[in-house]
C-alpha positions in Angstrom: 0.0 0.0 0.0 1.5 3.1 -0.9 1.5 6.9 1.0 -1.3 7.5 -1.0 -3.5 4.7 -0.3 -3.4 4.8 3.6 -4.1 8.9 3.2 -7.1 7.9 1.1 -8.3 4.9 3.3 -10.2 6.8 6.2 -11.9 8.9 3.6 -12.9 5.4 1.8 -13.8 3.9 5.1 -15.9 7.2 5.2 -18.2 7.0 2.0 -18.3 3.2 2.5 -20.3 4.2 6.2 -22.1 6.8 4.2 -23.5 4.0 1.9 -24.0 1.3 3.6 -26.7 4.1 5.6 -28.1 4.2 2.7 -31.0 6.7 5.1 -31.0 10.4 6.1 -28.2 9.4 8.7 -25.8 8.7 5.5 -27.5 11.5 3.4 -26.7 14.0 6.9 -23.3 12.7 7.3 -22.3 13.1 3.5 -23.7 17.0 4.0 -21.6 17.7 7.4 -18.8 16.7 5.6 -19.3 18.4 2.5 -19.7 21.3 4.6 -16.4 20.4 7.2 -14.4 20.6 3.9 -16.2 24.0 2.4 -15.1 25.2 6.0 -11.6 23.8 6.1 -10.1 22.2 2.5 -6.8 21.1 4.3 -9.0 19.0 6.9 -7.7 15.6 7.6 -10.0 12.9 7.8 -9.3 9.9 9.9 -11.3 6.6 11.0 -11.2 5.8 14.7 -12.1 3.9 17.9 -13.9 1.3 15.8 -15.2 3.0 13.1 -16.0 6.7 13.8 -15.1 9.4 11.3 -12.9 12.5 12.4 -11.9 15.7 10.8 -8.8 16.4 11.9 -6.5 20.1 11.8 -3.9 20.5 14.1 -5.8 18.4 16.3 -9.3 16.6 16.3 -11.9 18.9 15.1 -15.3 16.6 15.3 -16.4 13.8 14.8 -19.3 12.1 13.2 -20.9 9.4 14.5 -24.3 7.9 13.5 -27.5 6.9 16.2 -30.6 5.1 15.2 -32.4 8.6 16.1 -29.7 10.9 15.6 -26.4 12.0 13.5 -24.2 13.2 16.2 -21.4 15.8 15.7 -18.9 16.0 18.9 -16.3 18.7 18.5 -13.7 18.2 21.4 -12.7 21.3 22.1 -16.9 22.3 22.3 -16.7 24.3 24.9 -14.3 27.0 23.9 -16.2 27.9 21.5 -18.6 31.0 20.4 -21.9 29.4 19.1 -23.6 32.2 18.4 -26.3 30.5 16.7 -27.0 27.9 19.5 -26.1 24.8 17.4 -24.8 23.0 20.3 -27.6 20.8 21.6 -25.9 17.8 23.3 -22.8 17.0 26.0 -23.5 20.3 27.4 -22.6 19.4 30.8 -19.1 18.7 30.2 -15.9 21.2 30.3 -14.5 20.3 27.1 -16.4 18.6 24.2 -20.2 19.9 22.9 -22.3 18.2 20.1 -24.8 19.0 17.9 -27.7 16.2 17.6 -29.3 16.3 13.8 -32.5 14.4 13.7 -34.2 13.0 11.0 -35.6 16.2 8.9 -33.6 18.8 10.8 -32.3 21.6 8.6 -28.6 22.4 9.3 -27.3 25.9 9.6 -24.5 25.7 7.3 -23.0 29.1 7.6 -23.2 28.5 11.3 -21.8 25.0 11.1 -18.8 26.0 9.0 -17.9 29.1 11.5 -17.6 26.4 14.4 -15.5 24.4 11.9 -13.2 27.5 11.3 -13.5 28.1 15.3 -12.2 24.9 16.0 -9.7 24.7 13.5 -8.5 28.4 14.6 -8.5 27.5 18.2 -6.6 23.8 17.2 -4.1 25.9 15.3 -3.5 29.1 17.9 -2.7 26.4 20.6 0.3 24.8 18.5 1.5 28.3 17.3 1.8 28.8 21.0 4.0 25.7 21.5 
Protein backbone atom coordinates (compact mmCIF):
# COMPACT_ATOMS: atom_id res chain seq x y z
CA UNK A 1 0.00 0.00 0.00
CA UNK A 2 1.49 3.14 -0.89
CA UNK A 3 1.48 6.91 1.00
CA UNK A 4 -1.34 7.47 -0.98
CA UNK A 5 -3.53 4.65 -0.33
CA UNK A 6 -3.38 4.82 3.56
CA UNK A 7 -4.08 8.87 3.18
CA UNK A 8 -7.07 7.87 1.10
CA UNK A 9 -8.32 4.87 3.32
CA UNK A 10 -10.18 6.84 6.20
CA UNK A 11 -11.93 8.88 3.57
CA UNK A 12 -12.88 5.37 1.81
CA UNK A 13 -13.78 3.88 5.09
CA UNK A 14 -15.91 7.19 5.24
CA UNK A 15 -18.19 6.96 1.98
CA UNK A 16 -18.29 3.22 2.54
CA UNK A 17 -20.28 4.19 6.19
CA UNK A 18 -22.09 6.76 4.20
CA UNK A 19 -23.52 4.00 1.87
CA UNK A 20 -23.98 1.34 3.56
CA UNK A 21 -26.67 4.10 5.64
CA UNK A 22 -28.12 4.21 2.70
CA UNK A 23 -30.99 6.71 5.12
CA UNK A 24 -30.98 10.37 6.12
CA UNK A 25 -28.25 9.40 8.67
CA UNK A 26 -25.84 8.65 5.47
CA UNK A 27 -27.51 11.47 3.36
CA UNK A 28 -26.74 14.04 6.90
CA UNK A 29 -23.31 12.72 7.35
CA UNK A 30 -22.26 13.15 3.54
CA UNK A 31 -23.73 16.99 3.99
CA UNK A 32 -21.64 17.68 7.42
CA UNK A 33 -18.75 16.67 5.62
CA UNK A 34 -19.26 18.43 2.46
CA UNK A 35 -19.68 21.26 4.57
CA UNK A 36 -16.42 20.42 7.22
CA UNK A 37 -14.41 20.61 3.90
CA UNK A 38 -16.17 24.00 2.36
CA UNK A 39 -15.12 25.23 6.04
CA UNK A 40 -11.63 23.83 6.08
CA UNK A 41 -10.15 22.25 2.47
CA UNK A 42 -6.77 21.13 4.26
CA UNK A 43 -9.01 18.99 6.85
CA UNK A 44 -7.70 15.58 7.63
CA UNK A 45 -9.97 12.89 7.76
CA UNK A 46 -9.31 9.85 9.91
CA UNK A 47 -11.26 6.63 10.97
CA UNK A 48 -11.18 5.75 14.66
CA UNK A 49 -12.15 3.92 17.92
CA UNK A 50 -13.93 1.31 15.76
CA UNK A 51 -15.17 2.95 13.12
CA UNK A 52 -15.99 6.66 13.77
CA UNK A 53 -15.11 9.42 11.30
CA UNK A 54 -12.89 12.53 12.36
CA UNK A 55 -11.87 15.73 10.75
CA UNK A 56 -8.77 16.44 11.86
CA UNK A 57 -6.53 20.13 11.81
CA UNK A 58 -3.90 20.46 14.05
CA UNK A 59 -5.77 18.41 16.33
CA UNK A 60 -9.30 16.60 16.33
CA UNK A 61 -11.91 18.95 15.10
CA UNK A 62 -15.28 16.65 15.30
CA UNK A 63 -16.41 13.79 14.79
CA UNK A 64 -19.32 12.05 13.25
CA UNK A 65 -20.93 9.40 14.48
CA UNK A 66 -24.28 7.85 13.53
CA UNK A 67 -27.46 6.90 16.21
CA UNK A 68 -30.62 5.08 15.19
CA UNK A 69 -32.41 8.64 16.07
CA UNK A 70 -29.72 10.85 15.65
CA UNK A 71 -26.37 12.01 13.50
CA UNK A 72 -24.20 13.23 16.18
CA UNK A 73 -21.40 15.75 15.65
CA UNK A 74 -18.94 16.02 18.87
CA UNK A 75 -16.34 18.72 18.51
CA UNK A 76 -13.73 18.18 21.35
CA UNK A 77 -12.73 21.27 22.06
CA UNK A 78 -16.86 22.33 22.29
CA UNK A 79 -16.73 24.31 24.92
CA UNK A 80 -14.33 26.98 23.92
CA UNK A 81 -16.24 27.86 21.51
CA UNK A 82 -18.57 30.99 20.38
CA UNK A 83 -21.88 29.42 19.08
CA UNK A 84 -23.60 32.16 18.42
CA UNK A 85 -26.33 30.48 16.66
CA UNK A 86 -26.98 27.88 19.55
CA UNK A 87 -26.12 24.82 17.35
CA UNK A 88 -24.75 22.96 20.35
CA UNK A 89 -27.64 20.79 21.61
CA UNK A 90 -25.91 17.77 23.29
CA UNK A 91 -22.80 16.99 25.98
CA UNK A 92 -23.50 20.30 27.40
CA UNK A 93 -22.55 19.42 30.77
CA UNK A 94 -19.09 18.68 30.19
CA UNK A 95 -15.89 21.20 30.26
CA UNK A 96 -14.52 20.26 27.11
CA UNK A 97 -16.45 18.61 24.18
CA UNK A 98 -20.18 19.90 22.86
CA UNK A 99 -22.26 18.17 20.12
CA UNK A 100 -24.76 19.04 17.88
CA UNK A 101 -27.65 16.21 17.58
CA UNK A 102 -29.34 16.29 13.79
CA UNK A 103 -32.51 14.40 13.67
CA UNK A 104 -34.17 13.03 10.96
CA UNK A 105 -35.58 16.22 8.88
CA UNK A 106 -33.58 18.80 10.80
CA UNK A 107 -32.26 21.56 8.63
CA UNK A 108 -28.62 22.36 9.28
CA UNK A 109 -27.31 25.86 9.61
CA UNK A 110 -24.49 25.73 7.27
CA UNK A 111 -23.02 29.05 7.57
CA UNK A 112 -23.21 28.54 11.30
CA UNK A 113 -21.84 24.96 11.14
CA UNK A 114 -18.78 25.98 9.03
CA UNK A 115 -17.95 29.10 11.52
CA UNK A 116 -17.57 26.40 14.37
CA UNK A 117 -15.45 24.43 11.93
CA UNK A 118 -13.24 27.50 11.31
CA UNK A 119 -13.51 28.13 15.25
CA UNK A 120 -12.16 24.86 16.03
CA UNK A 121 -9.72 24.69 13.46
CA UNK A 122 -8.52 28.40 14.60
CA UNK A 123 -8.54 27.50 18.24
CA UNK A 124 -6.61 23.78 17.20
CA UNK A 125 -4.13 25.88 15.33
CA UNK A 126 -3.52 29.10 17.93
CA UNK A 127 -2.65 26.43 20.64
CA UNK A 128 0.28 24.76 18.50
CA UNK A 129 1.50 28.32 17.32
CA UNK A 130 1.82 28.83 21.04
CA UNK A 131 3.96 25.71 21.46
Amino acid sequence: MSATDTAEAPSRLIDARIAELGDWRGETLARLRALIHEADPEVVEEWKWRGVPVWSHAGILCTGETYKAVVKMTFAKGASLPDPAGLFNSSLDGNTRRAIDIREGEAIDAAALKALVRAAVALNTAKGAKR
